[in-house]
C-alpha positions as CSV (number, residue, x, y, z in Angstrom):
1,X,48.1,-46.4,-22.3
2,X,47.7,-45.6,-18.8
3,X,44.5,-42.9,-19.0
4,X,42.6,-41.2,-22.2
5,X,41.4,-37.6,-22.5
6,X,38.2,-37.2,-25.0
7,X,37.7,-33.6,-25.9
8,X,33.9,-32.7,-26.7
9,X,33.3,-29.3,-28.9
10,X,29.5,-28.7,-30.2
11,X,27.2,-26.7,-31.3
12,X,24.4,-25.1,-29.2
13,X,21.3,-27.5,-29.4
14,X,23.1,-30.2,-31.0
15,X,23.0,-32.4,-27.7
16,X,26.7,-32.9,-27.5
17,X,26.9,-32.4,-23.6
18,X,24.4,-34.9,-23.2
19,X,26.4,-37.3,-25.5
20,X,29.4,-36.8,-23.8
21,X,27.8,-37.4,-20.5
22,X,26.7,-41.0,-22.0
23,X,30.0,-42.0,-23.5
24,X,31.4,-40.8,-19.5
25,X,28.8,-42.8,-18.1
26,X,29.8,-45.8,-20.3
27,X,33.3,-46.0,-19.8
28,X,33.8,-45.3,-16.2
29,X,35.0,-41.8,-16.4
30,X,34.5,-37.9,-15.5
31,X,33.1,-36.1,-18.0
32,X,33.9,-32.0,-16.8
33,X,32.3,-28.4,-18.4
34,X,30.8,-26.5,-15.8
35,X,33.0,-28.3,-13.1
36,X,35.8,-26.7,-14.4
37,X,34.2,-22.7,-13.3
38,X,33.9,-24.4,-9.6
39,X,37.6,-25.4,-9.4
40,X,38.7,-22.1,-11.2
41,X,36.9,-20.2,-8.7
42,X,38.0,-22.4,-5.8
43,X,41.5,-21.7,-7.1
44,X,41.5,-18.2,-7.8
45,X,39.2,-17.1,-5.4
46,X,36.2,-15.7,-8.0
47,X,32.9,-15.9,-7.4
48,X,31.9,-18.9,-9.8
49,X,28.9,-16.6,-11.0
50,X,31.4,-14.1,-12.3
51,X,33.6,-17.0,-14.3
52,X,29.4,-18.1,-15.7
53,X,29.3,-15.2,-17.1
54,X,32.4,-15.1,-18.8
55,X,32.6,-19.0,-20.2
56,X,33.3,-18.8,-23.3
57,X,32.9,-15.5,-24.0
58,X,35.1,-12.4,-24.8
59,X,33.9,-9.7,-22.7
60,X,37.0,-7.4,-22.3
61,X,39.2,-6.2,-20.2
62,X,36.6,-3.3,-18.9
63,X,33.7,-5.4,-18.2
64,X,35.9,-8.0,-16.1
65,X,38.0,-5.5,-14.2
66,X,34.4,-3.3,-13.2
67,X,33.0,-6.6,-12.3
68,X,36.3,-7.6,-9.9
69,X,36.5,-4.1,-9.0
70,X,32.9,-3.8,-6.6
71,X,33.3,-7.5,-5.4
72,X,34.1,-7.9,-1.7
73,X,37.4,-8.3,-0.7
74,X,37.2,-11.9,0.2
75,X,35.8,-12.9,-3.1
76,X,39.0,-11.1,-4.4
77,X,41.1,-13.1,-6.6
78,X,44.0,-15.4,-4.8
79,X,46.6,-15.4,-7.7
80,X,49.1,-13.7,-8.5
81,X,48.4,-9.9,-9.8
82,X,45.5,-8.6,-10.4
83,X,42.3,-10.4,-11.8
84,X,41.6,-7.8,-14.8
85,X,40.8,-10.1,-18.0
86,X,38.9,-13.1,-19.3
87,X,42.5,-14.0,-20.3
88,X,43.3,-14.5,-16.2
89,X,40.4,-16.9,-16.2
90,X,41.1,-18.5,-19.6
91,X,44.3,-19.2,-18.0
92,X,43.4,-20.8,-14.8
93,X,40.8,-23.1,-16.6
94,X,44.0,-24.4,-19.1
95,X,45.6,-25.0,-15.5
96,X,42.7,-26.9,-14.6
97,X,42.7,-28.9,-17.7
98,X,46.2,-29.7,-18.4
99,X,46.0,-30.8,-14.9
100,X,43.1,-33.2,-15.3
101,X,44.2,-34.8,-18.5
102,X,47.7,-35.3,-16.7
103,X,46.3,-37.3,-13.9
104,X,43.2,-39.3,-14.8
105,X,40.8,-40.7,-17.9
106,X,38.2,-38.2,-19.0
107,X,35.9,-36.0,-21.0
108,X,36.2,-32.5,-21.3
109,X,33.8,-30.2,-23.1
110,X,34.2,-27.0,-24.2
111,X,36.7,-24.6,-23.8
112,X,38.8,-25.0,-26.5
113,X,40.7,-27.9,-24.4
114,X,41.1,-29.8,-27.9
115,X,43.7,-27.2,-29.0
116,X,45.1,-26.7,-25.2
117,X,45.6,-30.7,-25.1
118,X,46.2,-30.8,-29.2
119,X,50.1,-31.7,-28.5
120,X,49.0,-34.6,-26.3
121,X,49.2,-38.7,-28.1
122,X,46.3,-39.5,-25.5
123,X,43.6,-37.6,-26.4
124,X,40.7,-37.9,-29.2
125,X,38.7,-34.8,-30.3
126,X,34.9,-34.5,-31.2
127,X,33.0,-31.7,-32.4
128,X,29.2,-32.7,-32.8
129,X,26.5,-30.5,-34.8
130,X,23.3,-30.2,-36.0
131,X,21.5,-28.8,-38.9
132,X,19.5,-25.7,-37.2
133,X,16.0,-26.9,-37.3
134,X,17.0,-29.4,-35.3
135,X,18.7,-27.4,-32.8
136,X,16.1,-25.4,-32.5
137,X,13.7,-27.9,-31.9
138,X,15.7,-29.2,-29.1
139,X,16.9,-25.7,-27.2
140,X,12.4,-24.9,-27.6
141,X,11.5,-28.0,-25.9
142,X,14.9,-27.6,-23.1
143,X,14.2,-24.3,-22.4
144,X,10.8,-24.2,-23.2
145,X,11.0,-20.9,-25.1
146,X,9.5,-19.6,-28.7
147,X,11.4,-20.4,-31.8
148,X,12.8,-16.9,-32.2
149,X,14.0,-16.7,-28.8
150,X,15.7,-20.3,-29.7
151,X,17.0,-18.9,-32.8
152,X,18.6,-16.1,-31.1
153,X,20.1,-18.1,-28.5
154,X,21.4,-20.5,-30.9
155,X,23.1,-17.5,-32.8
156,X,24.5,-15.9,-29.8
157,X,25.6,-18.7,-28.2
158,X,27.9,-20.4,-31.5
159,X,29.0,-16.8,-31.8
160,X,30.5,-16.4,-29.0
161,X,31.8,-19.9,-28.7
162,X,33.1,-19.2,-32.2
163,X,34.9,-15.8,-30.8
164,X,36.4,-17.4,-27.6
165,X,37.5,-20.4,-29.9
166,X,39.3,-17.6,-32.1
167,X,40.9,-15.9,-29.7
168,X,42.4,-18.0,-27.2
169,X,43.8,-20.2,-30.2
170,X,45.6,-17.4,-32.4
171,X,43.2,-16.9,-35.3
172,X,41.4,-21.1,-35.6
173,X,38.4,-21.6,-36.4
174,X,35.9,-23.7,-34.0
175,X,34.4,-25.7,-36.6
176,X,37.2,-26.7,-38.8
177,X,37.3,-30.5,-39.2
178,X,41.1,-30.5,-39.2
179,X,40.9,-30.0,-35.0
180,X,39.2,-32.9,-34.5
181,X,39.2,-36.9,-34.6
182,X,35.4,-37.0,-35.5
183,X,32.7,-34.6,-36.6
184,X,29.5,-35.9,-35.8
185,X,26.2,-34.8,-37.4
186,X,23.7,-35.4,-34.3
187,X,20.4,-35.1,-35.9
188,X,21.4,-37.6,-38.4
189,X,23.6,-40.2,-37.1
190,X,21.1,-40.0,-33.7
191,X,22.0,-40.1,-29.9
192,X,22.5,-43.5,-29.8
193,X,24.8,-43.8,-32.6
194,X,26.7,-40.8,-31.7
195,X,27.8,-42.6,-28.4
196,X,28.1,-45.8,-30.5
197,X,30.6,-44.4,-32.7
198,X,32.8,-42.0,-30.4
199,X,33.3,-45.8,-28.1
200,X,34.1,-47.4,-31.3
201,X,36.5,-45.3,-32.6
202,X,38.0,-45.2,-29.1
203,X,39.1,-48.8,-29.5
204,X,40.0,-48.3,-32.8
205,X,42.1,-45.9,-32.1
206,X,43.7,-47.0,-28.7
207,X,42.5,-50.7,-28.7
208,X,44.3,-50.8,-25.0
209,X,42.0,-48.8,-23.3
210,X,40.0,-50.8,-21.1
211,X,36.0,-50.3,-21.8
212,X,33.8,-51.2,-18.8
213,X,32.5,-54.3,-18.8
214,X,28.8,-54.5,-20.5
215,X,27.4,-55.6,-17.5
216,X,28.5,-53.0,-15.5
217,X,27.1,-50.0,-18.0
């Protein structure tokens, strides 16, 4: 197998992102999320504030267009017709990701790229979780807010995720089991473990895919 794509989907608090940045670390590779909104907006021309605000989110048609609409004309978008709908930028980060999984080993989290890359034989999906106490504990301590305001991130923020997931895949749900490889409970297995078992399963699953060497980790 000449590269491997790892698809990372988890819940806010859970500390996926930070797993997926270990297992990256480990074996050598690129692990992308926010990355992705710089090359969109190099690509299309958008201010990469403008795609923050819209990750994996459904804002509308209205909200994007206004937004576009009182931008300066050289942060006006570069493609093709007119930049009017998350659906524009959904597109140009599946671009983005179809291209990177097409050219080189990596992890990618979020944005539904385990359904955009679902039809590819290289590529292992992961959605991690956590029960919400624990969550909560960790997005308190992070952003050094109040357990309500952690609450009501927490909410928001899987809501959202949940809604984008929905309807850039026609109808799925996020957190079905059946979209992924492995479903990983965080606050149980732990961080260590977590990592321990994604690389393991890696080599179980595609035992030609070179690991780094120990040493070199």
């Amino acid at each position: 197998m000449e590269h491997l794509i790892i698809t990372v989907a988890r819940g806010f608090g859970s500390g996926g992102k930070s797993i997926a940045n270990q297992v990256a670390e480990d074996l050598g590779i690129n692990c992308y999320e926010n990355q992705i909104l710089t090359l969109a907006s190099q690509i299309s021309g958008i201010d990469e504030n403008i795609l923050v605000e819209t990750n994996e989110k459904i804002r509308g048609k209205s909200y994007v267009h206004s937004l576009l609409h009182n931008l300066p004309r050289t942060l006006m978008p570069r493609v093709e017709g007119e930049f009017q709908s998350d659906k524009n930028i959904f597109q140009i980060q599946k671009q983005i990701i179809e291209k990177l999984a097409a050219t080189e080993s990596c992890i990618i989290v979020g944005k539904c790229a385990d359904w955009i890359l679902r039809d590819r034989p290289n590529v292992i999906s992961i959605y991690i979780e956590a029960p919400r106490a624990y969550c909560r504990q960790k997005i308190m301590d992070r952003m050094n807010v109040n357990e309500a305001v952690a609450d009501k991130s927490i909410t928001q923020t899987d809501k959202y995720r949940a809604e984008y997931y929905k309807h850039y895949t026609g109808g799925n749900y996020w957190t079905n089991p059946v979209n992924y490889d492995l479903t990983l409970n965080s606050a149980r297995v732990g961080f260590d473990n977590c990592v321990k078992t994604i690389e393991t399963y890696i080599q179980i699953k595609y035992p030609g895919f070179e690991m780094k060497p120990a040493k070199e980790k």
